[in-house]
C-alpha positions as a Python dict, from the first residue, in 0.01 Angstrom:
ca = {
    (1, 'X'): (0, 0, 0),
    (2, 'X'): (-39, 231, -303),
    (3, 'X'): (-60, -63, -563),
    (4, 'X'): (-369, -212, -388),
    (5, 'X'): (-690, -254, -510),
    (6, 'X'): (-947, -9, -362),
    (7, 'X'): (-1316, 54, -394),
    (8, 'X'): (-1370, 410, -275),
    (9, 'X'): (-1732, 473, -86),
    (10, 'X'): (-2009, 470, -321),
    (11, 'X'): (-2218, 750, -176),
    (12, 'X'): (-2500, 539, -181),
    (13, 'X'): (-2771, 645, 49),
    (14, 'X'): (-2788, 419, 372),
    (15, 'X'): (-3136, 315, 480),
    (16, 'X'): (-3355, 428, 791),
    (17, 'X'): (-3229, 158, 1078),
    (18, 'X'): (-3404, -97, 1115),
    (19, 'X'): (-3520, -203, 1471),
    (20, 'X'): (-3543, -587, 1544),
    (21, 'X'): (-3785, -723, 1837),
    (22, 'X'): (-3764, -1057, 1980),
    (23, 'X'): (-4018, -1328, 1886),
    (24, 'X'): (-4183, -1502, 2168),
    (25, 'X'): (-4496, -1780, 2158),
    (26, 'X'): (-4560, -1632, 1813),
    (27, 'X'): (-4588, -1254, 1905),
    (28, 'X'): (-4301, -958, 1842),
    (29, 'X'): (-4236, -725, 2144),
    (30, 'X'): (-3941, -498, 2268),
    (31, 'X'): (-3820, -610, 2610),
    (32, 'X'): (-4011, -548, 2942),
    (33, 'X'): (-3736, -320, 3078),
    (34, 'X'): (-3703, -158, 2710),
    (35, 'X'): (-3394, -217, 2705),
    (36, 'X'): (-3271, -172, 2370),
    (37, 'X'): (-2877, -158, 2161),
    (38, 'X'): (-2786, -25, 1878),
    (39, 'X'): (-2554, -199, 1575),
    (40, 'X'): (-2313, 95, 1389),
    (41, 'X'): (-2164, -56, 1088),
    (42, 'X'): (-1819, -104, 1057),
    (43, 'X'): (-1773, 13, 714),
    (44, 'X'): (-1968, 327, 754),
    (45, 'X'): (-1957, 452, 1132),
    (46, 'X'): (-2334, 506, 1132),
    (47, 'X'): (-2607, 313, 1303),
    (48, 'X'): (-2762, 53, 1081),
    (49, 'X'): (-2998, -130, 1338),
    (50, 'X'): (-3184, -127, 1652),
    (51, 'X'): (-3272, -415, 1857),
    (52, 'X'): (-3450, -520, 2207),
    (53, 'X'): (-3196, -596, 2448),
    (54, 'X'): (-3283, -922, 2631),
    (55, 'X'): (-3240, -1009, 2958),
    (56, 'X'): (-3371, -1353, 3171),
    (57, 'X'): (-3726, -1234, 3197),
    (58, 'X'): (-3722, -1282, 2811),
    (59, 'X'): (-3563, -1595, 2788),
    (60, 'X'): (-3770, -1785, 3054),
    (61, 'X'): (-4125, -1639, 2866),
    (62, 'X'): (-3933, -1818, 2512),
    (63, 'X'): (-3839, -2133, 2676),
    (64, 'X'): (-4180, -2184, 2852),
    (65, 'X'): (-4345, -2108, 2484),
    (66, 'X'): (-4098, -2332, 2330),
    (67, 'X'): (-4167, -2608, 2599),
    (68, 'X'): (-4560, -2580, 2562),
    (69, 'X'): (-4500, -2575, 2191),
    (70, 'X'): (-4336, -2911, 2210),
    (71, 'X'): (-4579, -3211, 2197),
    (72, 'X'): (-4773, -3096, 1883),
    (73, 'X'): (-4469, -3021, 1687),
    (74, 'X'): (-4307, -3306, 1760),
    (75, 'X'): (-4594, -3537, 1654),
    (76, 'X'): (-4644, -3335, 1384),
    (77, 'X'): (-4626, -3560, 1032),
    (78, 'X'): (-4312, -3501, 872),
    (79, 'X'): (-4467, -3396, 523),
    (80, 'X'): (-4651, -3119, 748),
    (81, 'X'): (-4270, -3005, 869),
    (82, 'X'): (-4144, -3032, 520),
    (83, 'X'): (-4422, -2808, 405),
    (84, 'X'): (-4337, -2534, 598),
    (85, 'X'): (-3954, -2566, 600),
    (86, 'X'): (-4050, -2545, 213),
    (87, 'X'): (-4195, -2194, 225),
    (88, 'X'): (-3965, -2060, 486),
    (89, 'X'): (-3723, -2127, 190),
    (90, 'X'): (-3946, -1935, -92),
    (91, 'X'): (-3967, -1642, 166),
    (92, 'X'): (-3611, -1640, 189),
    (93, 'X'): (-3547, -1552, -173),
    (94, 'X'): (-3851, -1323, -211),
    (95, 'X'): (-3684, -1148, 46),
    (96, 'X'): (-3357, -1175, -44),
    (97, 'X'): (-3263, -808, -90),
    (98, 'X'): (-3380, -659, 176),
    (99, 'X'): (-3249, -905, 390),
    (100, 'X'): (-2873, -908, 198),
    (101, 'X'): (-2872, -514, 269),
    (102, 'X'): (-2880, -516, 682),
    (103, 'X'): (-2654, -857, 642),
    (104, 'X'): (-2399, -606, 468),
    (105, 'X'): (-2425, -367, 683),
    (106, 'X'): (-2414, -518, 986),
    (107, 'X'): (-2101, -751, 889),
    (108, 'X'): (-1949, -490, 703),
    (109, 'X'): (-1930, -795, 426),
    (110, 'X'): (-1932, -693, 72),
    (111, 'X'): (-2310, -700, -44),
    (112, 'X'): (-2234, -950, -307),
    (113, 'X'): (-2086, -1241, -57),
    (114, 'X'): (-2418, -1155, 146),
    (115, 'X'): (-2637, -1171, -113),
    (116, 'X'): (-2525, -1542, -157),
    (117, 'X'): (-2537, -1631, 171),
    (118, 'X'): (-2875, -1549, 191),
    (119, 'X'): (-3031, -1712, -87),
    (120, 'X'): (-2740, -1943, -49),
    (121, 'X'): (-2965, -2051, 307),
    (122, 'X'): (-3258, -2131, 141),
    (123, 'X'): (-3097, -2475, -17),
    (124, 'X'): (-3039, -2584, 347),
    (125, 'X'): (-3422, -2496, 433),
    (126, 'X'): (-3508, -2728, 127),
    (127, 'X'): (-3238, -3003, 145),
    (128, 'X'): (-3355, -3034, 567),
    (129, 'X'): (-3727, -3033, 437),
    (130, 'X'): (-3659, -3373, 227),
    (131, 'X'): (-3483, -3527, 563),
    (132, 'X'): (-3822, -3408, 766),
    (133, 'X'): (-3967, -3713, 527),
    (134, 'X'): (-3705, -3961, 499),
    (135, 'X'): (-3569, -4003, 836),
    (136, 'X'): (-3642, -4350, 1007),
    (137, 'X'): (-3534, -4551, 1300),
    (138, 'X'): (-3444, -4919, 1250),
    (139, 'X'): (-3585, -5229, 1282),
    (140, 'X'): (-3452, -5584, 1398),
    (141, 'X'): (-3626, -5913, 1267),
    (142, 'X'): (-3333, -6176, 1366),
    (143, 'X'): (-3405, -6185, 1714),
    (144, 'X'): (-3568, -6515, 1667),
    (145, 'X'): (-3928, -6589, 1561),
    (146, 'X'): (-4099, -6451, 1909),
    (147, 'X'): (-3923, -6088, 1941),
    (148, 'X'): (-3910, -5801, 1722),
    (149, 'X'): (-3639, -5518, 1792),
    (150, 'X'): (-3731, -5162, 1698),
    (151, 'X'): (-3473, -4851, 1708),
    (152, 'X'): (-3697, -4523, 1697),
    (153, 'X'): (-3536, -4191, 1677),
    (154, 'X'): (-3690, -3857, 1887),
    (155, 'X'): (-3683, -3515, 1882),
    (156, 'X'): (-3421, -3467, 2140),
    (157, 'X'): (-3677, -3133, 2289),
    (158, 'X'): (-3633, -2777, 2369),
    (159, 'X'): (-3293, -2692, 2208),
    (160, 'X'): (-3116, -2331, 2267),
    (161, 'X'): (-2926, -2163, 1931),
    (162, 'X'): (-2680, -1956, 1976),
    (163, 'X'): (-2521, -1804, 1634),
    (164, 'X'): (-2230, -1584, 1591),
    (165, 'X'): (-2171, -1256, 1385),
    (166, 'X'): (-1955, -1357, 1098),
    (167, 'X'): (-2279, -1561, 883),
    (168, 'X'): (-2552, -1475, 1082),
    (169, 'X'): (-2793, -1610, 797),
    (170, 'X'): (-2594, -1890, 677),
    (171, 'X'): (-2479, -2075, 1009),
    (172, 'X'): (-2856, -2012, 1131),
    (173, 'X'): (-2983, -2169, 853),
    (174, 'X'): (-2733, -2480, 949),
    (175, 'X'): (-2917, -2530, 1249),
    (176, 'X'): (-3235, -2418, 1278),
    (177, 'X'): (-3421, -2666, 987),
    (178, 'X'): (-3254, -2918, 1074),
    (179, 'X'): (-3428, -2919, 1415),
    (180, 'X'): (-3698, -2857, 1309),
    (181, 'X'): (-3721, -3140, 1077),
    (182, 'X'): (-3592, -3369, 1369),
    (183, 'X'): (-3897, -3223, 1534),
    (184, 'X'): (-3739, -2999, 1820),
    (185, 'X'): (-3845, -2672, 1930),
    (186, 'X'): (-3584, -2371, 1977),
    (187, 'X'): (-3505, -2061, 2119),
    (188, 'X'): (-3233, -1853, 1943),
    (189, 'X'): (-2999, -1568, 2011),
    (190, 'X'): (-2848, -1436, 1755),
    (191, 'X'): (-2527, -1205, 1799),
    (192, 'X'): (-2607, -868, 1913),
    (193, 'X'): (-2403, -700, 1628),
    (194, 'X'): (-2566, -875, 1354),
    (195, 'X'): (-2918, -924, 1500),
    (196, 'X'): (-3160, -825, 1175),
    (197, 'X'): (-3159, -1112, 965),
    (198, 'X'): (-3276, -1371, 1265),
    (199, 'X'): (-3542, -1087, 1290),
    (200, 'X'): (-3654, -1073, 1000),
    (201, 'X'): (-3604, -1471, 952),
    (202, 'X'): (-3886, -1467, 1273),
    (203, 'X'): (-4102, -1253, 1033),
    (204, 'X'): (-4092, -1541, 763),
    (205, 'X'): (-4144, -1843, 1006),
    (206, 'X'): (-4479, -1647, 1138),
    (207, 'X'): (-4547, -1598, 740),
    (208, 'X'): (-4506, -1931, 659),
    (209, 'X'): (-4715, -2098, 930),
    (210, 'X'): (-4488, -2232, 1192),
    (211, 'X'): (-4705, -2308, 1536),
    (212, 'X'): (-4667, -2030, 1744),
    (213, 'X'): (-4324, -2098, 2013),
    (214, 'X'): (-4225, -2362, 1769),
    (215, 'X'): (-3913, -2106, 1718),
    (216, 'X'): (-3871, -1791, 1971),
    (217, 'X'): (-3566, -1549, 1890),
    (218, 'X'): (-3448, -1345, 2214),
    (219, 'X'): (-3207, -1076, 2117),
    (220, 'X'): (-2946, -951, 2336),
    (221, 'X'): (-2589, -1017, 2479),
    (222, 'X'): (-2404, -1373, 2621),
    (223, 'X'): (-2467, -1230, 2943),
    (224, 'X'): (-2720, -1286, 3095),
    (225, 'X'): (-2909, -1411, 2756),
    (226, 'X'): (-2683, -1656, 2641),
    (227, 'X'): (-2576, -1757, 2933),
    (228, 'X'): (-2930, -1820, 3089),
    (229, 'X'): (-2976, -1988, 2738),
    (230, 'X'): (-2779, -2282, 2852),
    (231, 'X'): (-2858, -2267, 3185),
    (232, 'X'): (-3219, -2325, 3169),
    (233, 'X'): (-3358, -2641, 3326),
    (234, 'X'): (-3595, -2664, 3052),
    (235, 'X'): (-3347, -2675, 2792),
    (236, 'X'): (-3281, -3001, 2676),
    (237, 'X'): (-2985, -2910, 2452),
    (238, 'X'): (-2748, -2664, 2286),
    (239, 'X'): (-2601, -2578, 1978),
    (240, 'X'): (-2381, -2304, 1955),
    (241, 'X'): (-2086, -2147, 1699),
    (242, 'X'): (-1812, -1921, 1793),
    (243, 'X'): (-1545, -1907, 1954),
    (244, 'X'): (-1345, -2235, 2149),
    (245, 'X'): (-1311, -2039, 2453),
    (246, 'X'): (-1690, -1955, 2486),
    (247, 'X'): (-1778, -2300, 2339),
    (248, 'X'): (-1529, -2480, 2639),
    (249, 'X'): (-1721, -2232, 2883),
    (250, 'X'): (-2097, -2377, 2728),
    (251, 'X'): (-1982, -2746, 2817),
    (252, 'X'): (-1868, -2696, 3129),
    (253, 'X'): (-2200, -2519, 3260),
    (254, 'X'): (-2448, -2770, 3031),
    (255, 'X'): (-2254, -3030, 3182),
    (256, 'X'): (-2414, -2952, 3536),
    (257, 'X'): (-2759, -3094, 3414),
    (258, 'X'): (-2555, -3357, 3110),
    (259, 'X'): (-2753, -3141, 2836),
    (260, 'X'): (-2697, -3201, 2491),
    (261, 'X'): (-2392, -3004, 2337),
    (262, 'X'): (-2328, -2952, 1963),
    (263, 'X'): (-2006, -2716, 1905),
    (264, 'X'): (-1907, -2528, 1579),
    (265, 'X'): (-1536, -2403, 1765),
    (266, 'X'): (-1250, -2238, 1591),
    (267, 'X'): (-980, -2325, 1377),
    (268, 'X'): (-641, -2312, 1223),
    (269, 'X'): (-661, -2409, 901),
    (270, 'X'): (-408, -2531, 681),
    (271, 'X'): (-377, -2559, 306),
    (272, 'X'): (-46, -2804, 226),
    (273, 'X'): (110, -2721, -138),
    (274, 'X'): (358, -2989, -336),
    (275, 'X'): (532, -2920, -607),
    (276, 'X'): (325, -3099, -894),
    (277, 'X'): (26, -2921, -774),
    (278, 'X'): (-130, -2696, -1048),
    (279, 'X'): (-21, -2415, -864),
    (280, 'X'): (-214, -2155, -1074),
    (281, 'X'): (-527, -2350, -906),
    (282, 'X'): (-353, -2336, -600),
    (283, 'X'): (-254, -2004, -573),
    (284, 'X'): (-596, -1853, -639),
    (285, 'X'): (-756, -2074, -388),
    (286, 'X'): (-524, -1968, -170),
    (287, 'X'): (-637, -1623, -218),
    (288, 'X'): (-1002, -1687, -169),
    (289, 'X'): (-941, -1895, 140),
    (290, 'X'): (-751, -1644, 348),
    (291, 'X'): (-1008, -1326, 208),
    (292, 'X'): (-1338, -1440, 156),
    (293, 'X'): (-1569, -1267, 417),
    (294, 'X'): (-1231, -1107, 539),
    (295, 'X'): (-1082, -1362, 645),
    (296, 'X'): (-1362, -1355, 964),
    (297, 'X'): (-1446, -1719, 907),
    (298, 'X'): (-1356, -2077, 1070),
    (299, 'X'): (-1301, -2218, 750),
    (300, 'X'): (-1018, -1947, 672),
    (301, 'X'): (-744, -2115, 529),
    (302, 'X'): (-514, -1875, 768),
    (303, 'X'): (-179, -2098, 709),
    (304, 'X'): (-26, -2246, 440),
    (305, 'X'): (210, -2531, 411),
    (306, 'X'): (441, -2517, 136),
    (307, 'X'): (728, -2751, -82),
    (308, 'X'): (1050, -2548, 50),
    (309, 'X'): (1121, -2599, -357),
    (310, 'X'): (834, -2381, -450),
    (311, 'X'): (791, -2135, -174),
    (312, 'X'): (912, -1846, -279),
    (313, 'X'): (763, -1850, -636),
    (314, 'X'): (441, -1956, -520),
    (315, 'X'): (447, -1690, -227),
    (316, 'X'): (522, -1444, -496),
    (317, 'X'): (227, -1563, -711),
    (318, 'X'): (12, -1529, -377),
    (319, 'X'): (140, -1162, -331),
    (320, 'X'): (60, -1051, -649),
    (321, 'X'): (-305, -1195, -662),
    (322, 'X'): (-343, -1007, -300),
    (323, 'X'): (-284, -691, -489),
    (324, 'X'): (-593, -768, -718),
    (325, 'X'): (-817, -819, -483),
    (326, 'X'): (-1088, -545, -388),
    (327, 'X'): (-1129, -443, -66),
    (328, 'X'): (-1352, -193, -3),
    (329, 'X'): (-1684, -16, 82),
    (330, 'X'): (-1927, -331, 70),
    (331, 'X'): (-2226, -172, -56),
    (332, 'X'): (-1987, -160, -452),
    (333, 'X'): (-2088, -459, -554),
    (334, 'X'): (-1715, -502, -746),
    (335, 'X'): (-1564, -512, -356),
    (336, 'X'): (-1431, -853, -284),
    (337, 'X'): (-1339, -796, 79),
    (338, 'X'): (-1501, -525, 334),
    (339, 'X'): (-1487, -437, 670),
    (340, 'X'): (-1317, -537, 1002),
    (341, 'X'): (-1618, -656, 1226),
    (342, 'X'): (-1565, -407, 1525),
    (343, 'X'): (-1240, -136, 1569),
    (344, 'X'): (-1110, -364, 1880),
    (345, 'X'): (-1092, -670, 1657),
    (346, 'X'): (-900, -468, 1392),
    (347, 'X'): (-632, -386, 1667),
    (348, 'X'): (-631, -759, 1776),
    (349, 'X'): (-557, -861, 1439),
    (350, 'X'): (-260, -610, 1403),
    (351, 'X'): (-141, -750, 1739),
    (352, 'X'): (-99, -1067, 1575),
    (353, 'X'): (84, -958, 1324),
    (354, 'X'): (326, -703, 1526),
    (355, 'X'): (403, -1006, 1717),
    (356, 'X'): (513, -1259, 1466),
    (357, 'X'): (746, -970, 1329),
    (358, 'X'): (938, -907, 1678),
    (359, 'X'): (960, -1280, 1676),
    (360, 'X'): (1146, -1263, 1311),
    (361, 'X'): (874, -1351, 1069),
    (362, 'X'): (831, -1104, 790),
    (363, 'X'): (527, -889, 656),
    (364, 'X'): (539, -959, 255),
    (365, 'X'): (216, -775, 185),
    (366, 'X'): (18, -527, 394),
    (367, 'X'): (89, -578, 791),
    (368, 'X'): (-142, -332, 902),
    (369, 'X'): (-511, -91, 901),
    (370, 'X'): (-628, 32, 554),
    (371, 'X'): (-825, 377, 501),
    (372, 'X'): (-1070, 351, 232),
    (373, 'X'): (-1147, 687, 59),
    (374, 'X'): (-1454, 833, 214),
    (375, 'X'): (-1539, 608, 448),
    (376, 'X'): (-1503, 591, 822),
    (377, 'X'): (-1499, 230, 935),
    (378, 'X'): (-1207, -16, 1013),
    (379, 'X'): (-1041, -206, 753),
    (380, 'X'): (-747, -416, 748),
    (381, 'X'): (-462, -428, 459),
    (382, 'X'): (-441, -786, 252),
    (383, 'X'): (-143, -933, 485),
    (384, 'X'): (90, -1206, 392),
    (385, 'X'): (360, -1311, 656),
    (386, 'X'): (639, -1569, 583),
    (387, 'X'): (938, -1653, 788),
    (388, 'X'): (700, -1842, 1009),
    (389, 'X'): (760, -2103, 1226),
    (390, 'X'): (534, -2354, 1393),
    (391, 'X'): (563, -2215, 1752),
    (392, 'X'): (487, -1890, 1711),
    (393, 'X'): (88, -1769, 1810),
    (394, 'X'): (33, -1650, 1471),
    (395, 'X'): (78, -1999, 1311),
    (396, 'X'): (-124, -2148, 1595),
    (397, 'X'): (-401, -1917, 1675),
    (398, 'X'): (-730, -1763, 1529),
    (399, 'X'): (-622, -1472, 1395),
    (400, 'X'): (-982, -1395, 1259),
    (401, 'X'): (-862, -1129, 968),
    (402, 'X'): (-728, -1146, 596),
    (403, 'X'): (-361, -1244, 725),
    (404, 'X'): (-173, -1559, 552),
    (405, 'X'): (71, -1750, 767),
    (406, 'X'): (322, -1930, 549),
    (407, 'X'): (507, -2231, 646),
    (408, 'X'): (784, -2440, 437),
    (409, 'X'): (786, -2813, 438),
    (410, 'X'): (1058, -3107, 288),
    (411, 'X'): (842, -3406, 303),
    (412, 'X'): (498, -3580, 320),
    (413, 'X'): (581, -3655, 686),
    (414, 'X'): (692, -3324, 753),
    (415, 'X'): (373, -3145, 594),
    (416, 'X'): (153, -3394, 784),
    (417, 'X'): (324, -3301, 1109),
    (418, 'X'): (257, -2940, 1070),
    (419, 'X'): (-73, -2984, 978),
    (420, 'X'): (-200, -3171, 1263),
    (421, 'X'): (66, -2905, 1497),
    (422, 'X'): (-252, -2715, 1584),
    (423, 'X'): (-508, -2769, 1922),
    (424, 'X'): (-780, -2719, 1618),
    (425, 'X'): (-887, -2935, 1383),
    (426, 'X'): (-1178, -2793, 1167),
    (427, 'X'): (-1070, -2827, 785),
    (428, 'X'): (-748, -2877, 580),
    (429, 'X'): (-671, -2899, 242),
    (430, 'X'): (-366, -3089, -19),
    (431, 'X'): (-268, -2952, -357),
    (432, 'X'): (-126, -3243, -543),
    (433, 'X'): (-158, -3436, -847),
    (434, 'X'): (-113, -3767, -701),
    (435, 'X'): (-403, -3950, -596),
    (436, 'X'): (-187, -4123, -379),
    (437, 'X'): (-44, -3823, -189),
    (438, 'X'): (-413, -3652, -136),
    (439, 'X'): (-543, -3965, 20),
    (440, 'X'): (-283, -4008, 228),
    (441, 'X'): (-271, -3666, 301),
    (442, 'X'): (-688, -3675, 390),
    (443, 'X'): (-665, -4026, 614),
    (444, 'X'): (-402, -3892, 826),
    (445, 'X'): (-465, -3505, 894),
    (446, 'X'): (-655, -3458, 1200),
    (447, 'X'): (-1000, -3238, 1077),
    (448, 'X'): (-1328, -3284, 983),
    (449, 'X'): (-1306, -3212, 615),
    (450, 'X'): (-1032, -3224, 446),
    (451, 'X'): (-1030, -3048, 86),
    (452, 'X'): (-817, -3183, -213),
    (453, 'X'): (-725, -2974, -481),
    (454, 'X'): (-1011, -2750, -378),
    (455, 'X'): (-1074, -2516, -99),
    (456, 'X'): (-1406, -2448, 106),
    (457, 'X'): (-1665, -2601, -159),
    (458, 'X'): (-1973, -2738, 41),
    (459, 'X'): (-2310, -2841, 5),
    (460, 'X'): (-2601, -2941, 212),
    (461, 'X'): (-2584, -3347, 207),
    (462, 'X'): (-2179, -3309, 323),
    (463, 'X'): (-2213, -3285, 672),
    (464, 'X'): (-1942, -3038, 823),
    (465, 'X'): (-1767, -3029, 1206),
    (466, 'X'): (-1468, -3041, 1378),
    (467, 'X'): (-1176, -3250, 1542),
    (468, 'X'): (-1009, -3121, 1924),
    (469, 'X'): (-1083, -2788, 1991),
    (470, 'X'): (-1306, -2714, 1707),
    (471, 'X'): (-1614, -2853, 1812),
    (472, 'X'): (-1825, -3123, 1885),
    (473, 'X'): (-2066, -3286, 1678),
    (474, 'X'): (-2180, -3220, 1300),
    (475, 'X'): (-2410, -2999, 1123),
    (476, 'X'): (-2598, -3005, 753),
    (477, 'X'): (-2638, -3366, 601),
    (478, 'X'): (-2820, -3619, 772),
    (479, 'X'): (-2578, -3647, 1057),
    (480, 'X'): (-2649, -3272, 1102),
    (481, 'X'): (-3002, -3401, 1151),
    (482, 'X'): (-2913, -3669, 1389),
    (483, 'X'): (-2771, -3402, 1619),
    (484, 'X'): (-3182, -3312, 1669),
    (485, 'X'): (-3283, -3688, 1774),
    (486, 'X'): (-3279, -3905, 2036),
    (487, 'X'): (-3236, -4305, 2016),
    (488, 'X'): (-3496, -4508, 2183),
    (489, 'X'): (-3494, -4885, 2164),
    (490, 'X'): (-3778, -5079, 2204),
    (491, 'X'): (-3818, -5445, 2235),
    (492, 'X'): (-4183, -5628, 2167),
    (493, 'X'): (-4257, -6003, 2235),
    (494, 'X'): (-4491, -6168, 1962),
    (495, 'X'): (-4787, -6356, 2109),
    (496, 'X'): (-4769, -6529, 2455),
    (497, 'X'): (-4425, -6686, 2430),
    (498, 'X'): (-4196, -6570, 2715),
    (499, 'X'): (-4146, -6853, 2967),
    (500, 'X'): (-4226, -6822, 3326),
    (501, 'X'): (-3964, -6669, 3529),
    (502, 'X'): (-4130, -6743, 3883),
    (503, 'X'): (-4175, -7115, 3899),
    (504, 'X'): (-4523, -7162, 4074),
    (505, 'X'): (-4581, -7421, 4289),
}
């Protein structure tokens, strides 16, 4: 692994940690037991953060604040929602930097990638402030000349959030204005390794003049928080992103009382590559897809499907990129790719990887842990494994880390096949220059975007979910903000016009 890229520690002096309390009917306080954890971060080996560690006593005070909290926000005007989603946004970028530093560290994501995820957040504050104002029901006038039919949409109530630890600013920031906007009232729980950002998000809301218990962040772990999250009687729905196991697990127990259930699950993602592709494109897309944020994200393009024609030269062209790529300590803002989120993940990743070998695939590129000069956290190596064939686990399961699964294909039947092979069906992408091939391609692959000539571009009005085990419902755009609202129907008689239905004598 000698002709890799490296960034070497920077020396740069780590700040004192910072301690994150929960936020409760508009006041911050440690937990009644004072029970507290601590966050070391994985590039470094040194504690980064504090944070109150949550238990039910914590979660009933924020779901009773969030439930008194409900009738004035919800008939609050939607230009006075927009207002305030507005300025949570401008705090977000006046506080950028401090809040990109504890994102890096915490993450172990290089401090450039966090940077734009935080300020990146902001845009989906603003773009779900304009939806506080536009969004409408329906009305009906063809119901003949005595009835009027009108659809009216609801907040949908008290709603839990539950966020994971790979974008704890970014995938907050998916959910949290947009119910708002719809008018809802939340309770969050942010992961308990990346718990400073929600923090100091809290701090911001309070700033910005959001109704005390409007939004309540308990800290802490799935058990008992979380769990007692969803649980709740008072909790009218939940929206959570991680993991398809923990997400099945969510259902089943919201399912007791038929809560409301948005999932953001897993996924296998596959990026299919023809032959008159611009492959130069393709290649470095391919790159980004499989390292960005170390690979730790559901959009990962983790597989790739390639023209049996082109495989080898384009597998070659993939290798060498790798190679370029800086992975590193993520405070140099020059490192592309940082650090493994916790030392048990980094061995889970391996075991992927040790696997697919003893089943005959072979390691190209890396295949295993990578020490970065001066620094004592857990990395993993830029990891490229062909030979790979459509039963084994590494072509079919979250692997979660910078590893590339590449798969050969002969036709456009063949490549749709494999695509849709896969219990997930989050994103996909098609490299071709035929208009006729990517639309084919996008109509028949089984995910909820589907990416041509392009990989993982998004914006706030393109709503983004999954297919099978990758989720339920959408987020961002305005079916993100239909998640947040209930449909009522009402139907109004004009004047005195109904006829009789008891004939009286």
């Amino acid at each position: 692994m000698n002709d890799l890229t490296l960034t070497h520690a920077t020396g740069k002096p780590l700040p004192a940690p910072f301690h994150a309390r929960h936020l409760i009917g508009g006041q911050f306080q440690d937990s009644a037991d004072g029970a507290v954890s601590e966050r070391l971060s994985p590039a470094h080996a040194v504690v980064v953060s504090t944070a109150a560690k949550g238990s039910q006593v914590e979660v009933d005070a924020a779901v009773e604040a969030a439930r008194a909290a409900l009738p004035g926000w919800a008939e609050t005007t939607g230009k006075a929602r927009a207002a305030i989603l507005l300025r949570v946004a401008d705090l977000i970028e006046q506080h950028a930097e401090r809040m990109t530093l504890l994102e890096c560290l915490e993450t172990g994501k290089p401090i450039a990638q966090a940077r734009g995820e935080v300020t990146g957040s902001a845009d989906l504050w603003r773009y779900a402030a304009s939806l506080a104002r536009t969004q409408k029901g329906d009305s009906h006038n063809t119901l003949g000349p005595d009835m009027l039919g009108l659809v009216l949409k609801e907040p949908r109530g008290v709603v839990s959030v539950i966020t994971p630890w790979n974008f704890p600013m970014w995938i907050l920031s998916q959910k949290l204005p947009f119910a708002l906007a719809a008018g809802c009232t939340c309770v969050v729980k942010p992961s308990e390794l990346t718990p400073s950002t929600t923090a100091m998000l809290g701090e911001l809301l309070v700033q910005a003049g959001l109704p005390a218990g409007v939004v309540n962040i308990v800290l802490g772990f799935g058990q008992p928080v979380g769990a007692r999250m969803v649980s709740h009687p008072e909790v009218d729905m939940v929206t959570f992103t991680g993991s398809s196991a923990v997400g099945r697990a969510i259902a089943a127990e919201a399912g007791k009382s038929l809560k409301k259930v948005a999932l953001e699950l897993g996924g296998k993602n596959p990026q299919v590559i023809f032959p008159d592709a611009d492959l130069e494109s393709a290649a470095d897309a391919v790159t980004f897809g499989i390292y960005f944020n170390a690979g730790e994200c559901c959009n990962s393009g983790s597989r790739i499907i390639v023209h049996a024609d082109i495989a080898e030269a384009f597998t070659a062209r993939v290798v060498a990129l790798s190679k370029q790529v800086a992975f590193g300590d993520p405070l140099d803002e020059a490192t592309q790719v940082g650090a493994i989120v916790t030392p048990e993940h980094n061995a889970k990743i391996d075991g992927f990887v040790r696997a697919a070998e003893a089943q005959g695939a072979r390691v190209a590129l890396g295949g295993g842990p990578l020490v970065i000069p001066g620094l004592k956290g857990q990395f993993y190596a830029p990891t490229i494994v062909t030979h790979v064939t459509a039963d084994m686990a590494i072509a079919r399961e979250e692997v979660f880390g910078p590893v590339l699964s590449v798969l050969t294909f002969r036709t456009l039947e063949e490549a749709i096949a494999l695509a849709n092979d896969a219990s997930y069906g989050l994103s996909a992408g098609v490299w071709s220059e035929n208009v006729h091939t990517c639309l084919t391609f996008a109509r028949r692959v089984q995910a909820g975007t589907i990416w041509t000539n392009t990989w993982m571009d998004g914006f706030p009005e393109v709503t983004f979910g999954g297919m099978k085990q990758s989720g339920l419902g959408r987020e961002i755009g305005s079916y993100g903000l239909e998640e947040f609202l209930e449909v009522k129907s009402v139907a109004m008689r004009v004047g005195r016009t109904r006829a009789p239905w008891v004939k009286t004598i």
